[in-house]
Backbone as XML, in Angstrom:
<?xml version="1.0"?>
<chain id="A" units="angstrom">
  <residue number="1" name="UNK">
    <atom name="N" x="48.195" y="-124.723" z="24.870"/>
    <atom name="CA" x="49.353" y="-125.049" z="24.059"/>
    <atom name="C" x="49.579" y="-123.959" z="23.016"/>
  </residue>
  <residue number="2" name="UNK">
    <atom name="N" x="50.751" y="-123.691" z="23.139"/>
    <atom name="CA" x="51.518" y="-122.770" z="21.808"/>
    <atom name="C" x="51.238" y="-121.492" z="22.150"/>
  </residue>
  <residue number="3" name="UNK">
    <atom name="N" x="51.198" y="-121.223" z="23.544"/>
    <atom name="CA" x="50.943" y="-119.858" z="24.243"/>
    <atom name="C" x="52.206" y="-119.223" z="24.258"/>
  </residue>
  <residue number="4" name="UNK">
    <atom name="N" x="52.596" y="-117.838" z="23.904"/>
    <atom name="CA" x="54.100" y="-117.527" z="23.695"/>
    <atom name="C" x="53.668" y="-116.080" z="24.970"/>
  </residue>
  <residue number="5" name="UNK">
    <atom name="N" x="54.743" y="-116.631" z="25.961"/>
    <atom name="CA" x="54.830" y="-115.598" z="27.166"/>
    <atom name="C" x="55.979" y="-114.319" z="26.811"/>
  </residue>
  <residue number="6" name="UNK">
    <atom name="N" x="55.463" y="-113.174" z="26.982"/>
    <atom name="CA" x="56.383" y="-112.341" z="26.864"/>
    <atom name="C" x="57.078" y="-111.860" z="28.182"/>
  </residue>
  <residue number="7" name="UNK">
    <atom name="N" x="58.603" y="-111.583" z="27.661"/>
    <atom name="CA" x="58.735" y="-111.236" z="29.107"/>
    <atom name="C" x="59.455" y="-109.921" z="29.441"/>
  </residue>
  <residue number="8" name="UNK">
    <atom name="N" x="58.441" y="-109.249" z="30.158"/>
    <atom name="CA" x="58.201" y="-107.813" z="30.160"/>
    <atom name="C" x="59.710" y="-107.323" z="31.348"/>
  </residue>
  <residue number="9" name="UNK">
    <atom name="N" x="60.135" y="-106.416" z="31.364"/>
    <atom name="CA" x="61.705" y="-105.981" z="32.286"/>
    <atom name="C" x="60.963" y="-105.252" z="33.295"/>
  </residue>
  <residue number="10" name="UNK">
    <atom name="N" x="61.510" y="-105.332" z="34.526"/>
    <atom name="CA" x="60.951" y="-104.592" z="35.537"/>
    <atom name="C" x="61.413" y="-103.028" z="34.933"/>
  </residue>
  <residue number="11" name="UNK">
    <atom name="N" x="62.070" y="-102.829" z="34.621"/>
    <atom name="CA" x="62.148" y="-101.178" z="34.105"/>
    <atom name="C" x="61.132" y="-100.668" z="33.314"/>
  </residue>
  <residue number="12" name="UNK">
    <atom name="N" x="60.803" y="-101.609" z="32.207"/>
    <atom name="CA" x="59.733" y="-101.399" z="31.541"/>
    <atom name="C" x="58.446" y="-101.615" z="32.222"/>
  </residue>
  <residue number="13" name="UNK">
    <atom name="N" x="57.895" y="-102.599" z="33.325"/>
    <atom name="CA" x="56.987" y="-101.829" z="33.917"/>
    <atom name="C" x="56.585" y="-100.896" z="34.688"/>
  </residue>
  <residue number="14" name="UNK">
    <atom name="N" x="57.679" y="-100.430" z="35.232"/>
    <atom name="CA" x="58.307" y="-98.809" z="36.020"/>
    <atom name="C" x="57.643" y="-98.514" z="35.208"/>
  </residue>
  <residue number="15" name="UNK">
    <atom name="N" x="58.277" y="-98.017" z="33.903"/>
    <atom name="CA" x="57.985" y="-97.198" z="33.669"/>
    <atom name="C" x="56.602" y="-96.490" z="32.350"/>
  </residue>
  <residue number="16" name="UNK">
    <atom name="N" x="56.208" y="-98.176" z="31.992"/>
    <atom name="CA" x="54.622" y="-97.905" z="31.918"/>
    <atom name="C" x="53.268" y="-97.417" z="33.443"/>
  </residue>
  <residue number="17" name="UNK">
    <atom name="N" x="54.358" y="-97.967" z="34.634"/>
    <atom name="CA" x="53.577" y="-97.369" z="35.740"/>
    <atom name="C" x="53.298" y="-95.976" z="35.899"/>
  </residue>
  <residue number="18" name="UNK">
    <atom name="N" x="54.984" y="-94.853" z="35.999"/>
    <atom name="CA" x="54.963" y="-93.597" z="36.047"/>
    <atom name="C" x="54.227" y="-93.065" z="35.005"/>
  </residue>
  <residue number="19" name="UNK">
    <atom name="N" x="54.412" y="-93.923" z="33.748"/>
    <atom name="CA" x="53.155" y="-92.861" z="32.632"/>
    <atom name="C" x="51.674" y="-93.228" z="32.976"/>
  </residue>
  <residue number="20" name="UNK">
    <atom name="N" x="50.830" y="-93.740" z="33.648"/>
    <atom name="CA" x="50.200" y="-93.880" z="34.364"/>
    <atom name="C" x="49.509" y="-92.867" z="35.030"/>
  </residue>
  <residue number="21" name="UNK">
    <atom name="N" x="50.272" y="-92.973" z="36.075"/>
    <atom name="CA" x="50.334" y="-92.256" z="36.974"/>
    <atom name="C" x="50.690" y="-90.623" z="36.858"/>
  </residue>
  <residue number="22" name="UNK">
    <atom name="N" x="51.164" y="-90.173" z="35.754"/>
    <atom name="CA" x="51.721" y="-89.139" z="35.422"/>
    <atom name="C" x="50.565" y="-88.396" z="34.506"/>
  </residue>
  <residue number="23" name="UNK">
    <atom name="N" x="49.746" y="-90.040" z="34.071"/>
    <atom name="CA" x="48.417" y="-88.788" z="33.022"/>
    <atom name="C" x="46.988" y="-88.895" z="34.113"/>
  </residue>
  <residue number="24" name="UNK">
    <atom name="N" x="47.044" y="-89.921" z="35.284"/>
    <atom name="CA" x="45.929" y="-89.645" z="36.139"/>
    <atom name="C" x="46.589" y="-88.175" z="36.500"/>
  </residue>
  <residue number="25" name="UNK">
    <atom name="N" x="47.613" y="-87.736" z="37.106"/>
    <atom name="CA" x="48.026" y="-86.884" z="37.853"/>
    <atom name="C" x="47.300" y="-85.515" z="36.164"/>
  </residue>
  <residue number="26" name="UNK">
    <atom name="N" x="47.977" y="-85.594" z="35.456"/>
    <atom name="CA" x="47.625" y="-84.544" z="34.305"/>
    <atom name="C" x="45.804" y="-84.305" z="34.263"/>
  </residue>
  <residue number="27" name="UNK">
    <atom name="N" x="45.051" y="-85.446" z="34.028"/>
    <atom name="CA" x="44.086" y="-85.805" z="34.220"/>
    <atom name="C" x="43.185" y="-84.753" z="35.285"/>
  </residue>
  <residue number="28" name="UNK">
    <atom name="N" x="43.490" y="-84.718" z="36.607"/>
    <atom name="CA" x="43.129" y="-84.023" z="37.844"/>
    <atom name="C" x="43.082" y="-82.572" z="37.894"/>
  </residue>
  <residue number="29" name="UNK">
    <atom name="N" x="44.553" y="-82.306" z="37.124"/>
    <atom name="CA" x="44.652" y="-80.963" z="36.687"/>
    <atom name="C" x="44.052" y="-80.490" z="35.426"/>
  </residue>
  <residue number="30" name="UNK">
    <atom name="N" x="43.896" y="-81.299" z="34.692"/>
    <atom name="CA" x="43.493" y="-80.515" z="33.000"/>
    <atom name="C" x="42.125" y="-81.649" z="32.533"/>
  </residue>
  <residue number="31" name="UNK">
    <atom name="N" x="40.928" y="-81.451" z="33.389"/>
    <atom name="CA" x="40.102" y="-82.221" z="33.274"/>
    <atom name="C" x="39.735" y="-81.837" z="31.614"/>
  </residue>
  <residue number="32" name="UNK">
    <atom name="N" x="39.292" y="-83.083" z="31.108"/>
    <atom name="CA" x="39.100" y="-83.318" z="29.325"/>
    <atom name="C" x="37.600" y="-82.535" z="29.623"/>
  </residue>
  <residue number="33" name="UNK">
    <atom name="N" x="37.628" y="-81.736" z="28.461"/>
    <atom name="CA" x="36.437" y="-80.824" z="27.992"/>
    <atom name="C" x="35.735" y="-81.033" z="28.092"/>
  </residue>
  <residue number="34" name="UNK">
    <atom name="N" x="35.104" y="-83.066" z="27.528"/>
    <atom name="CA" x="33.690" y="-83.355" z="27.029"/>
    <atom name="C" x="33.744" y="-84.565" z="28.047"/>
  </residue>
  <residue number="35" name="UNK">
    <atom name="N" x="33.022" y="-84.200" z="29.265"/>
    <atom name="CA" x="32.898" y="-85.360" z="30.171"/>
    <atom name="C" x="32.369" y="-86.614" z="29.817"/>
  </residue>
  <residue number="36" name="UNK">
    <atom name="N" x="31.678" y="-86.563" z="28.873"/>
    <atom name="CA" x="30.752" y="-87.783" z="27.484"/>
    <atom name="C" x="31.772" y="-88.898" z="27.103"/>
  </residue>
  <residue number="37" name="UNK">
    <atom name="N" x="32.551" y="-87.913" z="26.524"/>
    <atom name="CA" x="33.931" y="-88.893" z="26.131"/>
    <atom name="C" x="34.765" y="-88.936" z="27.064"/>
  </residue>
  <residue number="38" name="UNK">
    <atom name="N" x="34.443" y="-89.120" z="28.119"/>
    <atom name="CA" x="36.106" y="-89.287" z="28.716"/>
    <atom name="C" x="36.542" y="-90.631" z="28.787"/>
  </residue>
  <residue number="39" name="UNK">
    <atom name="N" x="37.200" y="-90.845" z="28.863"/>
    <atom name="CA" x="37.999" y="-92.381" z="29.007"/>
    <atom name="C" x="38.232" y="-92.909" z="30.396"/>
  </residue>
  <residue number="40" name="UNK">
    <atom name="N" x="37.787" y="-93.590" z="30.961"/>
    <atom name="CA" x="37.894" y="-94.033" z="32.162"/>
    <atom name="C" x="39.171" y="-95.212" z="32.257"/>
  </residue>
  <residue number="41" name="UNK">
    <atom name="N" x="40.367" y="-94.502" z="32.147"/>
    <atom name="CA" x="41.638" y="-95.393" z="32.093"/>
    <atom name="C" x="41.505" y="-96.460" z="31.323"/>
  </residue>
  <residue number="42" name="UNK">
    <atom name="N" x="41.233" y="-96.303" z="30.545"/>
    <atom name="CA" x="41.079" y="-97.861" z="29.589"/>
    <atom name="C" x="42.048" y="-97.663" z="27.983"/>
  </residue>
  <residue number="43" name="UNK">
    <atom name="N" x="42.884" y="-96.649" z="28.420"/>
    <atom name="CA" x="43.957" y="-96.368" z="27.193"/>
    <atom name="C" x="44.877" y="-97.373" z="27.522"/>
  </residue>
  <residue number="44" name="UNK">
    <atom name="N" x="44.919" y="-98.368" z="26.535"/>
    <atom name="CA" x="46.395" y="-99.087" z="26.462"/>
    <atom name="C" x="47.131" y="-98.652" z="25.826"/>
  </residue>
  <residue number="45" name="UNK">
    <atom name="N" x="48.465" y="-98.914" z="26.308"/>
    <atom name="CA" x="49.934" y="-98.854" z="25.735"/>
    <atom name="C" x="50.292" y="-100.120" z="24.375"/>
  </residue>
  <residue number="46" name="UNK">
    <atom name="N" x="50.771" y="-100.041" z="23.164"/>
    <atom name="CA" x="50.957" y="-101.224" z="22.565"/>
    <atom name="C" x="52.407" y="-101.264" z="22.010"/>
  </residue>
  <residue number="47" name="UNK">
    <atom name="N" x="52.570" y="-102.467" z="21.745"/>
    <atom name="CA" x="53.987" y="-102.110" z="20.947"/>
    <atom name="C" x="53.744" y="-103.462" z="19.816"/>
  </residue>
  <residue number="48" name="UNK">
    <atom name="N" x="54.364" y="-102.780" z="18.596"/>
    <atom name="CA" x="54.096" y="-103.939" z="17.269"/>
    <atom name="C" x="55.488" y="-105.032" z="17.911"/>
  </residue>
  <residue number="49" name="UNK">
    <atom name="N" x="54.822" y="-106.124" z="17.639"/>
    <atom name="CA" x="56.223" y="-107.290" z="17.998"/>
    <atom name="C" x="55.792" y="-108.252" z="16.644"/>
  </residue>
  <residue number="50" name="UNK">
    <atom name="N" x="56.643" y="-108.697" z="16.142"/>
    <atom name="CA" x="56.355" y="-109.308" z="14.919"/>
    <atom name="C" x="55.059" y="-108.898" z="13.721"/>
  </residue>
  <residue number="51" name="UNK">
    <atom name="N" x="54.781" y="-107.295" z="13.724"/>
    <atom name="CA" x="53.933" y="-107.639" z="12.703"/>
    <atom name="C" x="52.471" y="-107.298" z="13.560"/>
  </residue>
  <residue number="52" name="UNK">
    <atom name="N" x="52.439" y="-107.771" z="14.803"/>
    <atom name="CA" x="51.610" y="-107.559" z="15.940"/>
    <atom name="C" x="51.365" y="-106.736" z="16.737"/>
  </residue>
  <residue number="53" name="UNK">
    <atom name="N" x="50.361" y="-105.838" z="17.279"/>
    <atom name="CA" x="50.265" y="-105.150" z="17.945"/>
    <atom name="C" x="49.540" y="-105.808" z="19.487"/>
  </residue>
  <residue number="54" name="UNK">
    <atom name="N" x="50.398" y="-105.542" z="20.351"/>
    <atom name="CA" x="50.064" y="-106.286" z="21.363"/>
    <atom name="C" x="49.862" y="-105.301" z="22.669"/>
  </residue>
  <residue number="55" name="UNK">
    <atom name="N" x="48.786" y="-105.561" z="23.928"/>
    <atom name="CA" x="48.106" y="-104.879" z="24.585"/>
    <atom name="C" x="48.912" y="-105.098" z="25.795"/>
  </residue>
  <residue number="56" name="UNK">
    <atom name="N" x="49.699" y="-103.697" z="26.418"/>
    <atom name="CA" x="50.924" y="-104.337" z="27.871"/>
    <atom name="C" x="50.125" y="-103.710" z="28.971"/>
  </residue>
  <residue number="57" name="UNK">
    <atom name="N" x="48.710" y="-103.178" z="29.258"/>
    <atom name="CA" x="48.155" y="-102.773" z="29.841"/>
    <atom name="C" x="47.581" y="-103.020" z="31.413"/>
  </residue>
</chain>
């Protein structure tokens, strides 16, 4: 109860897909310096909605 669904536009998940896909692709080519730190896709995208920062990942 009192769960508030957001509702995401198919354009907008286009096009959180192509950025995606656009930094694995960057990724392949411009491997990160310090293999230690690398991030294993676990960068989310957020956007503040009321005050909130919320995870569209």
């Amino acid at each position: 109860m009192g769960q508030v669904i957001q509702f995401v536009s198919r354009s907008e998940r286009e096009r959180l897909r192509l950025i995606q896909e656009a930094r694995a692709i960057y990724d392949s080519i411009f491997p990160p310096a310090d293999p230690v730190s690398e991030r294993h896709d676990t960068t989310t995208i957020g956007r503040a909605v009321g005050g909130n920062v919320e995870s569209l990942s």
